[in-house]
C-alpha positions as CSV (number, residue, x, y, z in Angstrom):
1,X,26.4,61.8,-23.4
2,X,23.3,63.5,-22.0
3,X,22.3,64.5,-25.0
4,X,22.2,61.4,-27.0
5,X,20.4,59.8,-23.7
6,X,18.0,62.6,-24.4
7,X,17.3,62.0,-27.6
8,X,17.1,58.3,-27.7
9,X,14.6,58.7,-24.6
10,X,12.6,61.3,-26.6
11,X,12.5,58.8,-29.9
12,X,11.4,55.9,-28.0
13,X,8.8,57.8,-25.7
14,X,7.7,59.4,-29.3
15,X,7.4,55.8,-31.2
16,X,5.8,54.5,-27.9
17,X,3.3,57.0,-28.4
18,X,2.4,56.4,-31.9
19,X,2.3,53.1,-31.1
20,X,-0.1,53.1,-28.5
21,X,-2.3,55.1,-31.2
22,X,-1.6,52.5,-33.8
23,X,-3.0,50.0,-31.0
24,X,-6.3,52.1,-30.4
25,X,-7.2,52.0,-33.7
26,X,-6.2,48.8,-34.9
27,X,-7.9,47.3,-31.4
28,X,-10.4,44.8,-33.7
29,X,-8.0,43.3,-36.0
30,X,-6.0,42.8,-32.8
31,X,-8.8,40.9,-30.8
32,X,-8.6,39.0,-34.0
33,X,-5.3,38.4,-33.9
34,X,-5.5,36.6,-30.7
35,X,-8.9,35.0,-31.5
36,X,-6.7,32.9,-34.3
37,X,-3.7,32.7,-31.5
38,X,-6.3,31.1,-29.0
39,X,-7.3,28.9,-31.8
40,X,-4.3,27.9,-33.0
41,X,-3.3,27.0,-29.1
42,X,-6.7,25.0,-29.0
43,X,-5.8,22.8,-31.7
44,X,-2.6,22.2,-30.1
45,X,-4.5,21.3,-26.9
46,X,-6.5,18.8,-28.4
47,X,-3.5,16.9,-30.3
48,X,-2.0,16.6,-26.6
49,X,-5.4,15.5,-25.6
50,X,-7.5,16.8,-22.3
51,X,-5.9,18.1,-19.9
52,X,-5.7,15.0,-17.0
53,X,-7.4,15.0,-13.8
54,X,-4.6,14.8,-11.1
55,X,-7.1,12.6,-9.2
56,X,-10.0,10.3,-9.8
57,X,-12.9,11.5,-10.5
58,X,-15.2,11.2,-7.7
59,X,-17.9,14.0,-8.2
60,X,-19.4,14.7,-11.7
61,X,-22.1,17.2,-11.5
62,X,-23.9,18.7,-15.1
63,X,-25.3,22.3,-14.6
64,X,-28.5,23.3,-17.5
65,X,-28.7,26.6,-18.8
66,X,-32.3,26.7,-19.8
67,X,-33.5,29.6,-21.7
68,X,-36.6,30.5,-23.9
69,X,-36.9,31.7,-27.2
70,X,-38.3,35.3,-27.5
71,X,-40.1,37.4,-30.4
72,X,-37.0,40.0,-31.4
73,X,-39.0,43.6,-30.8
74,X,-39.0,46.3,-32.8
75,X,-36.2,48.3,-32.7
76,X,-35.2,52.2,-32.7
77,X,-31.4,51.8,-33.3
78,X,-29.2,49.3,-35.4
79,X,-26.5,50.2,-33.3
80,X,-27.1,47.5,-31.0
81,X,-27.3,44.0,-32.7
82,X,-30.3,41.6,-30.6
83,X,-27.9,39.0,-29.0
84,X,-29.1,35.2,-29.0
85,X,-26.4,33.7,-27.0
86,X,-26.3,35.9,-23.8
87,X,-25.2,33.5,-21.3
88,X,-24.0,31.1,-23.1
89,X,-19.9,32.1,-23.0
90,X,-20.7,32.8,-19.3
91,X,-21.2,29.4,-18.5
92,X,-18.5,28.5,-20.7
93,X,-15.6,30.3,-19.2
94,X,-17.1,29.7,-16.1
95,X,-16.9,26.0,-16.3
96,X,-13.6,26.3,-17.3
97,X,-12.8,28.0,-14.2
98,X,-14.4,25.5,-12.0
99,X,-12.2,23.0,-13.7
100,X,-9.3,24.7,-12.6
101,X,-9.6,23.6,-9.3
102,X,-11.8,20.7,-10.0
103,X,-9.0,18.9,-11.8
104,X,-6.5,18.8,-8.5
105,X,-9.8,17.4,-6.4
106,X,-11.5,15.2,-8.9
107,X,-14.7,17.0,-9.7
108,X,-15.4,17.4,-12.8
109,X,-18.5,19.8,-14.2
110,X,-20.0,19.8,-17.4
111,X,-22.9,22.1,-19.0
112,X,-25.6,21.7,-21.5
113,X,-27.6,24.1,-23.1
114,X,-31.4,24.0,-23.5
115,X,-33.5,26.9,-25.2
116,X,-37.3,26.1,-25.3
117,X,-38.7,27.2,-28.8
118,X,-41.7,29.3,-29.0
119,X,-44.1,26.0,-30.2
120,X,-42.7,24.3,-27.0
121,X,-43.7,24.0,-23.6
122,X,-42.0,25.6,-20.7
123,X,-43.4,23.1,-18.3
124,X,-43.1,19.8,-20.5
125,X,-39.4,20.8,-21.2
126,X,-38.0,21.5,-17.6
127,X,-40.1,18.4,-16.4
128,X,-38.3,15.9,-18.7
129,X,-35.0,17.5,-17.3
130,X,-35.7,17.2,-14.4
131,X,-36.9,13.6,-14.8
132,X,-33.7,13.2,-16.6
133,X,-31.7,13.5,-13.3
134,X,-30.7,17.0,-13.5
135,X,-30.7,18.7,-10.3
136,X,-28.7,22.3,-11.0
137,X,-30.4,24.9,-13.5
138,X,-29.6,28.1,-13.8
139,X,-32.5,29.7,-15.8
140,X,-32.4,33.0,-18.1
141,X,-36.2,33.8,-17.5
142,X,-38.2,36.1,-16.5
143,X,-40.3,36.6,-13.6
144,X,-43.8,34.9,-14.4
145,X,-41.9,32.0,-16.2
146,X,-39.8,31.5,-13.3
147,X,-42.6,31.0,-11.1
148,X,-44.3,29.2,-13.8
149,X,-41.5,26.4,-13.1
150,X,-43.1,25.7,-9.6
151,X,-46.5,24.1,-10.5
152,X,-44.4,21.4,-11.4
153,X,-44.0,19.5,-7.8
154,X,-40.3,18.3,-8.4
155,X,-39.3,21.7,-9.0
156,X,-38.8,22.2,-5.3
157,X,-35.9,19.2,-5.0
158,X,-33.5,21.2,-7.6
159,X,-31.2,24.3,-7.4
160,X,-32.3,27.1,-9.2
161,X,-30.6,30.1,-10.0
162,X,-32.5,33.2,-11.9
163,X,-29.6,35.2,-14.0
164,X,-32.3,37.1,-15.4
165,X,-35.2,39.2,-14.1
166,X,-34.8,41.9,-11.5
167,X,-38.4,41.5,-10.1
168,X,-38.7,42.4,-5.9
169,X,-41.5,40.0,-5.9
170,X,-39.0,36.9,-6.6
171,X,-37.3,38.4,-3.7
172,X,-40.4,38.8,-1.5
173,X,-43.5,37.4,-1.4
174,X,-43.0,34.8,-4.1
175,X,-39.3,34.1,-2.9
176,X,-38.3,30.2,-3.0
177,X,-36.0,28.2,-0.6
178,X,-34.1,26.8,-3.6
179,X,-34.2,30.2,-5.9
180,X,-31.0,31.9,-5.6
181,X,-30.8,35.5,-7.8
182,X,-27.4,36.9,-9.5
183,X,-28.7,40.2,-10.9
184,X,-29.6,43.1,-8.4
185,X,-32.8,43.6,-8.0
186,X,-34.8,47.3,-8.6
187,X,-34.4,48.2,-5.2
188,X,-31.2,47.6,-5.0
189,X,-30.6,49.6,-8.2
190,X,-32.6,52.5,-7.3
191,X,-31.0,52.9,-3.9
192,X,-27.7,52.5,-5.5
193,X,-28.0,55.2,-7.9
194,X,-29.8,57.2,-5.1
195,X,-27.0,57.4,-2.8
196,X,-25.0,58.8,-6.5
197,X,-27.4,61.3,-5.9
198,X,-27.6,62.0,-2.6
199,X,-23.9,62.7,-2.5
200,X,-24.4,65.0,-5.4
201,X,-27.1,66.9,-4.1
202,X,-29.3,66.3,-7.3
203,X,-32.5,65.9,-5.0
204,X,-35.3,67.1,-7.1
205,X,-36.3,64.0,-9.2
206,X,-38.6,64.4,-12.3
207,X,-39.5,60.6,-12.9
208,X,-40.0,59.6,-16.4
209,X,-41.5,56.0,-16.6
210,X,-42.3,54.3,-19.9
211,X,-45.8,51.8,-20.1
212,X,-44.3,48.5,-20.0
213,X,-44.6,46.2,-16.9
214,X,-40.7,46.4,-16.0
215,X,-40.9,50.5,-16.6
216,X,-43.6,50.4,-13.5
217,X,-42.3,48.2,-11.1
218,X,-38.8,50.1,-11.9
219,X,-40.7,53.1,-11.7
220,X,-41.7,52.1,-7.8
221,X,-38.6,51.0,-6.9
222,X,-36.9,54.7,-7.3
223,X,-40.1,56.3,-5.9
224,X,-39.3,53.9,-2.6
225,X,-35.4,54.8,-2.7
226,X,-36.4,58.6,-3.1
227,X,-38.8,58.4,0.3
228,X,-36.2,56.4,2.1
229,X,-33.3,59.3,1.4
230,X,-35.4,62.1,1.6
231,X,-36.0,62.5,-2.1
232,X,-38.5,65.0,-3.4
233,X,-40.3,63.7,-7.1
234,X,-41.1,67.4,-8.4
235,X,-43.0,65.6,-11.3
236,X,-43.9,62.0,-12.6
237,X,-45.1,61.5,-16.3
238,X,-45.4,58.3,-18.2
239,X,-44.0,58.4,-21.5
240,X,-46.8,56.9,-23.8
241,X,-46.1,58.4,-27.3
242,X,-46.1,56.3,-30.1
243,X,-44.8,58.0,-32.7
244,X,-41.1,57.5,-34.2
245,X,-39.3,59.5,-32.0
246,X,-36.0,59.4,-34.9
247,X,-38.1,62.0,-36.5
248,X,-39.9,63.5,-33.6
249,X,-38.0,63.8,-30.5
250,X,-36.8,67.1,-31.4
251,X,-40.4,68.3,-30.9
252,X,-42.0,66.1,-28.3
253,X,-39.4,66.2,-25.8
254,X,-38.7,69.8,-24.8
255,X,-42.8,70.4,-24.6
256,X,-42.9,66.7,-22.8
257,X,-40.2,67.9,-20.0
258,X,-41.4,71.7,-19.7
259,X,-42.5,73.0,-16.7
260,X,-40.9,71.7,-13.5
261,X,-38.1,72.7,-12.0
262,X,-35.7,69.4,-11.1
263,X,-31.8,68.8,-10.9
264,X,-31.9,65.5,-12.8
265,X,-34.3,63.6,-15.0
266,X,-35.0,60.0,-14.0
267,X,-35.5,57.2,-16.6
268,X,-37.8,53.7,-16.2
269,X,-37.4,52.5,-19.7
270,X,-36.6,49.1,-19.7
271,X,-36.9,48.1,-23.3
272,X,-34.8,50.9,-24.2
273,X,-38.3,52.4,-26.2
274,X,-37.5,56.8,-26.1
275,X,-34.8,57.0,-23.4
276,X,-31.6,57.0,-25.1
277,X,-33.7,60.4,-27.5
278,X,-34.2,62.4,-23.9
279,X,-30.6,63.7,-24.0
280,X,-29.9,66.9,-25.5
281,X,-33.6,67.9,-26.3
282,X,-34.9,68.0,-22.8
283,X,-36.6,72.1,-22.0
284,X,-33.8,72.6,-19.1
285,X,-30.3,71.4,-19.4
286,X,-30.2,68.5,-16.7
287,X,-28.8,64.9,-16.6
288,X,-30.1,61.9,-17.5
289,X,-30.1,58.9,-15.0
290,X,-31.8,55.4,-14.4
291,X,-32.3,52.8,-17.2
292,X,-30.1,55.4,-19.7
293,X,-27.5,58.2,-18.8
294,X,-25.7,56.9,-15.9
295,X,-27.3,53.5,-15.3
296,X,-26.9,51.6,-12.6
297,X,-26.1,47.9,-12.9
298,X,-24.4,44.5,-11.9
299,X,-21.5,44.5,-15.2
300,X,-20.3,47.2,-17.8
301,X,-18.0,47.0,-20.4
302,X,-16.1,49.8,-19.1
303,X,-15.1,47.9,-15.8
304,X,-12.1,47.3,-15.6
305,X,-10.8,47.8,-11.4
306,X,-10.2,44.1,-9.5
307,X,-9.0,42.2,-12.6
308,X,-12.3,42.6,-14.4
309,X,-9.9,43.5,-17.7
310,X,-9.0,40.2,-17.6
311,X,-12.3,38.6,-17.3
312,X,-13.3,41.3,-20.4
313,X,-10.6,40.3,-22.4
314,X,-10.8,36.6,-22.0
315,X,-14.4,37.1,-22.7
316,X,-14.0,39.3,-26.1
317,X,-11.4,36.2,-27.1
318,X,-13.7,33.4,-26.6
319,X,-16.8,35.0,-27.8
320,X,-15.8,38.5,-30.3
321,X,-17.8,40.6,-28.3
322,X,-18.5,42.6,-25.1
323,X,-19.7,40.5,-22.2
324,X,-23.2,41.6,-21.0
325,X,-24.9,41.9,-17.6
326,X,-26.8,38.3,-18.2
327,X,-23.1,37.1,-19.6
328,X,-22.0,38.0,-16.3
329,X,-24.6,36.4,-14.1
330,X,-24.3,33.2,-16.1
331,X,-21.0,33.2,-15.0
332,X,-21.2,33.9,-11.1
333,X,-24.3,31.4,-11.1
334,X,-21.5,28.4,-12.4
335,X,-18.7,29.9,-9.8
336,X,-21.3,29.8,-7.2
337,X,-22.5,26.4,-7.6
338,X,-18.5,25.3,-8.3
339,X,-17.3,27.1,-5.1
340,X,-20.2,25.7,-3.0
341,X,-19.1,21.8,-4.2
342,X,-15.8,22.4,-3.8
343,X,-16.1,23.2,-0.2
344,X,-18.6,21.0,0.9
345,X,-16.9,18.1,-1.3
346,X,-20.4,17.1,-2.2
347,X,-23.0,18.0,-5.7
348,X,-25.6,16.5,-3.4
349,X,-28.4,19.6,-4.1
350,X,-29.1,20.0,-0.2
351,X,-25.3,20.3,0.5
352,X,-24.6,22.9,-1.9
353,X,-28.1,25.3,-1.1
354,X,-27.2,25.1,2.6
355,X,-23.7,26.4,1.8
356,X,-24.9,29.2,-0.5
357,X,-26.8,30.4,1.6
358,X,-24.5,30.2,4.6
359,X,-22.1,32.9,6.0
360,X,-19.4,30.8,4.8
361,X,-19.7,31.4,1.3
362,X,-18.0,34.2,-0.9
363,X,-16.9,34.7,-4.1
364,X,-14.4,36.8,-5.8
365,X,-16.6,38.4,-8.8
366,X,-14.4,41.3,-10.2
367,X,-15.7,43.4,-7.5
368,X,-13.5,44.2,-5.1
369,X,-15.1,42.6,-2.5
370,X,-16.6,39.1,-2.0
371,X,-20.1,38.8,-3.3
372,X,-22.6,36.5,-1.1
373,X,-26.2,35.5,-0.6
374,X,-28.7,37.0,1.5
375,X,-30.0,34.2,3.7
376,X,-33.3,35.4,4.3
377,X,-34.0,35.6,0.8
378,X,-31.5,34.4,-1.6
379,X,-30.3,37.9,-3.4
380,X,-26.8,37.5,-4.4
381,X,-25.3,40.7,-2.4
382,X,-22.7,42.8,-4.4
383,X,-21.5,46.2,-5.5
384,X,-23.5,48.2,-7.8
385,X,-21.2,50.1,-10.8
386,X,-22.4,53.4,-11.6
387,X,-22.0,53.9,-15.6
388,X,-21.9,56.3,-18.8
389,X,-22.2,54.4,-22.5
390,X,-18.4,54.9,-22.5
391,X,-16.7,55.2,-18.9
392,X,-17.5,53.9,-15.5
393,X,-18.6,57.1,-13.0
394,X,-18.8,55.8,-9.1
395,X,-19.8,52.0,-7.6
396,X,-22.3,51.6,-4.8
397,X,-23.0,51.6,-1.6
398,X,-20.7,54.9,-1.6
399,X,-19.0,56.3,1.1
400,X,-20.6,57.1,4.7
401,X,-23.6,54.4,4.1
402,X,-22.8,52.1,6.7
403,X,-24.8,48.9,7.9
404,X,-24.2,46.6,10.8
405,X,-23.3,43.4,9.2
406,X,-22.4,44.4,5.6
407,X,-22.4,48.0,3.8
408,X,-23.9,46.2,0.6
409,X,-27.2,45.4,2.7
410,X,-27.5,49.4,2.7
411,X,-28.6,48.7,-1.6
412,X,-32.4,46.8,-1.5
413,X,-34.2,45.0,1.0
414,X,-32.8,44.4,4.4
415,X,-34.0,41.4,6.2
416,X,-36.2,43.6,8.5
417,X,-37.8,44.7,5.7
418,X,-38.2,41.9,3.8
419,X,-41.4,40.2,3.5
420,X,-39.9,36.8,2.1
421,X,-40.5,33.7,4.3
422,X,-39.2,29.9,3.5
């Protein structure tokens, strides 16, 4: 009898196994399988009709997703198609979400989707929304066309949420009473990733920074964290080389990185231009960290702790693809703005700031913890995840970093430091 449980145990352990390989490899025709599945329950949705309200509707509030065209760069890989609907499924399944609950307390939410062209005005375009009656935007700009938004007088009577650029200056001296931010900003990154490295002990820097604007102001955000833990920056070099490094890295890098003596090479390469052809070719054998290598950052596609699986998968299904970081600031800007109307029981735009920015508000972001809003300058305060191009390494603030109010106001600007004032 033992036996035969034996061997029936072994067979199904063994097709369990092969199965599980089977469901590796086959993992894209699966998310296709239950793309069509989702489908085919949406169609069945819409013959019952929308799903009812269980009260009347007494708040309707319409969030814009305003976003700008760009010229598609030149790129070095092919690996990596140029996305032009980052955001987009964020706000959707966000919206979603907010209907969950809005549906048992009659608010209702709906979203529309504005990308300004590259013949059209930035300006022109948000004025007539605004004009419109539109009072909550959440905006995938960057930093000069954010503050471009406030020559416009009105600007200052809506909500507006930056899902986009990491600039400290938005956070500083050109912060806004009514600009809240979703993605970290530099200094938070580089003292997340800094405290990686203080716990390792890699604390000889050699700080690589590319030309672009970002790459600088990147650049002096690590060269701030490395001063505030005691970080010594055995060399800094800017990476100005024009040539196409598919053919030439081989030779430029090793005579580029010669020289110094440093436990790990730091990256500022926000356009993704030569850092991804550092690895493997440097002179000494040392890892790579900063904008590639482990890379510091508000989302991954490896996450997968706190029911982030399910937010990954429901993603993949509604959109056939990875979510991205801006994907995933879309959608804590809606749950922000849902949470803060749901509490307050009002869309009325001074209601909802005051709450965001109060100690009352927190949201459950696939982090672990509740993620909030710095009051004295509107950074949305969260954990950091530490990751590789194919797994997830550590999450910030790490162990022993300790702060009197919250251990996340350990990564960026602490209100004693910040020069922000409303």
């Amino acid at each position: 009898m033992r036996s035969k449980n034996f061997f029936y145990k072994s067979l199904i352990t063994l097709l369990l196994f092969f199965f599980n390989l089977e469901s590796r490899e086959l993992s894209i025709k699966q998310l296709e399988e239950r793309k069509q599945s989702d489908l085919k329950r949406q169609k069945e949705r819409e013959k019952k009709g929308k799903k009812k309200f269980s009260k009347e509707i007494s708040i309707s509030s319409k969030l814009i997703f305003l976003s700008k065209e760009r010229k598609i760069p030149p790129v070095l890989s092919n690996l990596d198609p140029i996305l032009d609907d980052e955001g987009f499924y964020g706000v959707k399944l966000a919206v979603e979400d907010n209907l969950t609950t809005g549906r048992f307390v009659g608010h209702d939410y709906k979203s529309e989707f504005h990308r300004v062209m590259l013949n059209e005005n930035l300006l022109e375009e948000f004025e007539k929304l605004i004009n419109a009656g539109n009072k909550f935007f959440i905006v995938d700009l960057n930093e000069n066309e954010i503050l471009s938004l406030y020559k416009i007088p009105s600007a200052k009577d809506v909500l507006i949420i930056n899902i986009r650029s990491k600039s400290d200056s938005l956070r500083n001296e050109n912060c806004k009473n009514n600009l809240l931010h979703i993605p970290p900003s530099y200094s938070m990154l580089s003292d997340a990733l800094t405290q990686y490295l203080v716990k390792k002990r890699w604390n000889k820097w050699f700080l690589v920074k590319g030309p672009d604007e970002r790459d600088k102001k990147y650049a002096e955000a690590l060269k701030k964290s490395a001063k505030k833990f005691n970080i010594k920056i055995k060399k800094e070099k800017v990476w100005d080389f024009t040539a196409d490094l598919r053919r030439t890295a081989g030779k430029e890098v090793p005579i580029f990185t010669k020289g110094e003596k440093y436990d790990v090479l730091v990256v500022a390469d926000e356009k993704g231009e030569f850092g991804e052809y550092l690895s493997y070719r440097t002179w000494n054998p040392r890892p790579i960290v900063g904008t590639q290598g482990l890379k510091p950052t508000s989302w991954h596609r490896t996450h997968e702790q706190w029911g982030a699986t399910q937010m990954q998968n429901r993603f993949r299904r509604e959109s056939g693809r990875w979510m991205t970081e801006i994907d995933y600031h879309a959608w804590t800007a809606v749950r922000s703005i849902g949470e803060a109307i749901t509490r307050v029981n009002s869309n009325n735009v001074d209601d909802v700031r005051k709450y965001l920015y109060g100690n009352k508000f927190g949201l459950g972001a696939y982090k672990g913890v509740k993620v909030s809003f710095r009051s004295w300058n509107g950074q949305l305060r969260q954990p950091i995840l530490l990751a590789a191009p194919r797994s997830m390494v550590s999450v910030s603030p790490q162990d022993g970093y300790i702060h009197p109010n919250s251990e996340l106001d350990t990564m960026g600007k602490d209100q004693p430091e910040s020069t922000c004032k409303f």
